[in-house]
C-alpha positions, 0 to 999 in steps of 0.5 A: 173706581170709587168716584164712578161708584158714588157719582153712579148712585149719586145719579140714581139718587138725582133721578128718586129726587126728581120722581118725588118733587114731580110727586110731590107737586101732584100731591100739593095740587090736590091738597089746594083742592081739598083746601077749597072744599074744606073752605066751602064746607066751613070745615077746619084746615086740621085733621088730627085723627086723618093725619094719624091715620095717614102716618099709621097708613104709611108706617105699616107700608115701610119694609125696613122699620128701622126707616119708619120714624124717618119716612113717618117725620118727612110725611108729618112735615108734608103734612104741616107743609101741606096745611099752609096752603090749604 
């Protein structure tokens, strides 16, 4: 009875997991394109004060705050990840 039990929410896990990389693929194409307009306008790949403003955003977004350093370090490596192909 355990094993259906944990391989049904190991399922459901599958299933978040591949919501988020279709996700997050979405998320990296347009960060190419913010990449090619910030090199158009000779603008810096950083933004410090969006990044903070993007944490601060989402931070105030999670129900559980006992999840809110997790969900704002997972954004923050996005984020770093996000630059390298900027």
């Amino acid at each position: 009875m355990e094993n259906q039990q944990l391989n049904a929410l190991r399922d459901q896990i599958n299933i978040v997991d591949e919501k988020l990389v279709q996700l997050l693929e979405q998320r990296f194409a347009i960060v190419k394109e913010v990449g090619m307009v910030k090199q158009a306008a000779k603008l810096p790949i950083r933004d410090e004060k969006r990044e903070q403003a993007v944490l601060n955003r989402l931070g105030g977004q999670v129900t559980d705050q006992s999840l809110k350093p997790a969900i704002q370090a997972i954004f923050q490596t996005i984020m770093d990840e996000a630059k390298k192909l900027e």
